[in-house]
C-alpha positions in Angstrom: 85.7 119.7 67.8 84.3 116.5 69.1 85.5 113.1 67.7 83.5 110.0 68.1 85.2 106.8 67.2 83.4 104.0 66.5 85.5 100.4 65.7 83.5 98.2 63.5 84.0 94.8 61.9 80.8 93.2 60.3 78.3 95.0 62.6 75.5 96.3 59.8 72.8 95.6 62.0 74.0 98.0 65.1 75.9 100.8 63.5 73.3 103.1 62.1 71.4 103.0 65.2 74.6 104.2 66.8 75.5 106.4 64.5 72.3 108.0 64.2 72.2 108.8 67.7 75.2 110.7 67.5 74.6 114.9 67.1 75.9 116.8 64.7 76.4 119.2 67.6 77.0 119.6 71.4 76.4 122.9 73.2 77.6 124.5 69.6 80.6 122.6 69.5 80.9 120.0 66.2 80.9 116.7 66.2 82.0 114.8 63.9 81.8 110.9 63.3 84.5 108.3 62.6 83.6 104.4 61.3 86.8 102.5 61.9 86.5 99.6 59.5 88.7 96.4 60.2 87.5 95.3 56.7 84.0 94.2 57.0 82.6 91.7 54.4 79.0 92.7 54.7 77.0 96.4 54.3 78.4 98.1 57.6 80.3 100.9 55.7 77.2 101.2 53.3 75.1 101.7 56.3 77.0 103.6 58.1 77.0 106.4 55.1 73.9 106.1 54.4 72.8 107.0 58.5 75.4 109.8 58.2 76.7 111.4 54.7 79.3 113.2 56.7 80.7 110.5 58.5 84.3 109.3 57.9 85.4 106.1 56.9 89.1 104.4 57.8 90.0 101.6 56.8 92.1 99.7 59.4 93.3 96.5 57.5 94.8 95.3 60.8 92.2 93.1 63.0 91.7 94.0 66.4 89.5 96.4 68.6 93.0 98.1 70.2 94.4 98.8 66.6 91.1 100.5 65.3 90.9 102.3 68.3 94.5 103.4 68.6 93.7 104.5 64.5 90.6 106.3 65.5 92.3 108.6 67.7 95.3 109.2 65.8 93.0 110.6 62.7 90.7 112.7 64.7 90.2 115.8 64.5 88.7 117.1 67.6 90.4 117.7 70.9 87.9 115.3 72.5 87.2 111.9 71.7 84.7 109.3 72.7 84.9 105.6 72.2 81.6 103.5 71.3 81.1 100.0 70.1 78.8 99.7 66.7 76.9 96.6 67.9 74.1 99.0 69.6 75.3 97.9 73.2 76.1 101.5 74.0 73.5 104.2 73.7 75.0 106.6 71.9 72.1 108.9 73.7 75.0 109.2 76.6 77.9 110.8 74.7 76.1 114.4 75.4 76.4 113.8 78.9 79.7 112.6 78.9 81.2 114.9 77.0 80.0 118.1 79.9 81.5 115.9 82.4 84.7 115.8 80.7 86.1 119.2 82.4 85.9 117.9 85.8 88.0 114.7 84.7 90.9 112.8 82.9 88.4 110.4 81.8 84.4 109.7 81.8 83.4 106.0 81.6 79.8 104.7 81.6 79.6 101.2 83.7 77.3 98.6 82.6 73.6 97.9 84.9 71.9 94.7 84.5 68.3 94.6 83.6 67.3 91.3 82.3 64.8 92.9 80.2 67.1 95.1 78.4 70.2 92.2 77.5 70.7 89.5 75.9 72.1 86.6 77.0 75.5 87.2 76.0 75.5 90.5 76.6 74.8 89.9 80.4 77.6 87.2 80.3 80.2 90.0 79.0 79.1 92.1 82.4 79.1 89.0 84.2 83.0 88.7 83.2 83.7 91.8 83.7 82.4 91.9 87.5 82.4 88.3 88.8 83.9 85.7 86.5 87.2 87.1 86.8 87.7 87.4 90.1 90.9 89.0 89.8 89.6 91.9 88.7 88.0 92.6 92.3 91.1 94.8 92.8 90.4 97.6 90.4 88.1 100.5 92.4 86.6 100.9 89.0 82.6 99.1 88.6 83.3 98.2 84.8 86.8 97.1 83.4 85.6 96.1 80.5 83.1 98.9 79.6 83.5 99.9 75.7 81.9 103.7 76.2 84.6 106.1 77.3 85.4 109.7 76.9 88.6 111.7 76.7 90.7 115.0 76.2 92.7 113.7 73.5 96.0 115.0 75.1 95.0 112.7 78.0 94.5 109.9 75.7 97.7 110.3 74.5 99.4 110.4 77.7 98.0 106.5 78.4 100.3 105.8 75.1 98.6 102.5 74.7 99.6 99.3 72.9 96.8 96.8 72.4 96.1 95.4 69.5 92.8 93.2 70.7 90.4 93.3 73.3 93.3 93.8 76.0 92.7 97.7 75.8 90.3 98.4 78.1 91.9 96.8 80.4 95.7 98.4 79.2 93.3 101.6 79.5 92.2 100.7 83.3 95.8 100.3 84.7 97.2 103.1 82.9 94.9 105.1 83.9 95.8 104.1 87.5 99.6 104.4 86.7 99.3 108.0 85.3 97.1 109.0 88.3 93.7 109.7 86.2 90.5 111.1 87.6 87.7 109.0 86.4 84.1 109.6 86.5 82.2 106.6 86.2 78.1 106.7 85.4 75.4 104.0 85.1 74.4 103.0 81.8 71.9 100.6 80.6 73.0 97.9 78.5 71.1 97.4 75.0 70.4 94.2 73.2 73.5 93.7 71.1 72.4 94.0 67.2 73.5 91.1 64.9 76.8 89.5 65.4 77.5 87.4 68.4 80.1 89.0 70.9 83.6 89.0 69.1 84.9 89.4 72.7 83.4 86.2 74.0 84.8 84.2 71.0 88.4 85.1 71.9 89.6 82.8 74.5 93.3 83.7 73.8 92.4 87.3 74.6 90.8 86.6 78.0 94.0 84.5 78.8 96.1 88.3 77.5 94.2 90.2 79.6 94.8 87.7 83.1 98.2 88.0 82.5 98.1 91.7 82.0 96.6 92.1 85.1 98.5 89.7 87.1 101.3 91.7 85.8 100.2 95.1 87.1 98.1 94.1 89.9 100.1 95.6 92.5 100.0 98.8 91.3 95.9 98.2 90.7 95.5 97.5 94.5 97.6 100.0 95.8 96.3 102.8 94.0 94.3 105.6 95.1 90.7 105.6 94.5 90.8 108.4 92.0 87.0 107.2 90.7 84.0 109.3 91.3 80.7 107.1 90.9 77.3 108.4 89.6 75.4 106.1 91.1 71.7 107.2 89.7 71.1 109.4 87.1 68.0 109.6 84.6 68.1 110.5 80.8 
C-alpha cells in the first residue's frame, strides 16, 4: 500500500484539488489518503471528505507542519509514503511518477521551477528563500531544501528518526538524509498558485531563525558530504 500524507491547517480552498488528484491506485497497488488536521477552524475536513469518502482524517491537536507529519507516517498504512502540502502548491499529478522512482532511491524529492506565470508572489518568494535568500544553504548539493513534495519507503523514513515540530523538517529531513548516507532523486516540478491562505511558512520568523541555527549546526557534515543526488533536469507530464 501507498500512503499519502497530507498536513493541513485551514487550507479549504487547496485541499480537494489535491486530494482529488491523488489515485485510488498506482500500477495495482492501493493508495490510500491521509488529511492530517492541526485543528482547522474552517470546512477543510468537510472538503476534504467530500473530494474523497475514503480518505482518513487525524486529528493532530499539536500545531506544527513537523508534528502532523511525524503523525502521518506513524498511522500509515502503506510501506510507502509521500508527503504533499494541501495549499495546491504541489501537483499531486507527480506522486505517480514519484512513487516508480522510489526503487532506485532512499528518497524522491520534486524541486521547485520558477515560472512567473504559474506563482504567486509569495510562492516565488518561498523558492526565492530556499535558493538565494539564505545564502547558507549554498552548501547542500540538493536544488530545493525546502521543497514540501517528497517520497519515501517508510522503513527509510524511519531511519531519519526526525524531531521537528515546525517548519524546521525539511530541513532536519535534508541533513539527515546526508548523515545516514541517502540516495536522492531530485525532479523538476512546477510550482502552482497557492490556494487561499497566505504562506504559514513565511509568517514564522522564529522558524526561519530554527532552521539557520540548525544548519549552522550541521553544516560541516552538509559540505563535506558526498553528492549522493541524482538530478532530473527535464522531464514532461
Amino acid at each position: 500500500m501507498i500512503s499519502v500524507i497530507i498536513p493541513a491547517l485551514n487550507e479549504e480552498d487547496g485541499i480537494s484539488f489535491v486530494i482529488k488528484g491523488i489515485p485510488k491506485k498506482i500500477d495495482g497497488e492501493p493508495v490510500e489518503t491521509i488529511v492530517v488536521d492541526g485543528g482547522s477552524t474552517d470546512s477543510t475536513v468537510k472538503r476534504a471528505k467530500s473530494a474523497n469518502a475514503d480518505v482518513r482524517i487525524v486529528v493532530e491537536k499539536r500545531k506544527g507542519k513537523g508534528l502532523a507529519m511525524r503523525t502521518g507516517a506513524k498511522m500509515a498504512r502503506g510501506s510507502k509514503i509521500v508527503f504533499i502540502d494541501a495549499d495546491g502548491e504541489y501537483d499531486p499529478k507527480y506522486v505517480p511518477y514519484m512513487i516508480r522512482l522510489l526503487p532506485k532511491c532512499d528518497m524522491v524529492k520534486g524541486y521547485r521551477v520558477t515560472r512567473i506565470s504559474d506563482v504567486d508572489a509569495e510562492t516565488k518568494a518561498s523558492i526565492l528563500l530556499s535558493k538565494l535568500a539564505m545564502p547558507i544553504y549554498k552548501d547542500f548539493k540538493s536544488k530545493d531544501p525546502l521543497t514540501g513534495l517528497r517520497a519515501f519507503r517508510k522503513r527509510d523514513w524511519k531511519r531519519l528518526n526526525v524531531k521537528s515540530k515546525n517548519f524546521v523538517i525539511e530541513t532536519e529531513i535534508e541533513v539527515k538524509a546526508v548523515k545516514n548516507g541517502f540516495k536522492t532523486i531530485e525532479f523538476p516540478i512546477i510550482s502552482r498558485e497557492r490556494m487561499g491562505s497566505k504562506s504559514k511558512y513565511l509568517r514564522s520568523p522564529n522558524d526561519i531563525v530554527e532552521i539557520y541555527k540548525y544548519i549552522i549546526k550541521n553544516r560541516s557534515a552538509i559540505k563535506n558530504s558526498p553528492k549522493n543526488i541524482t538530478t532530473i533536469k527535464e522531464h514532461r507530464y
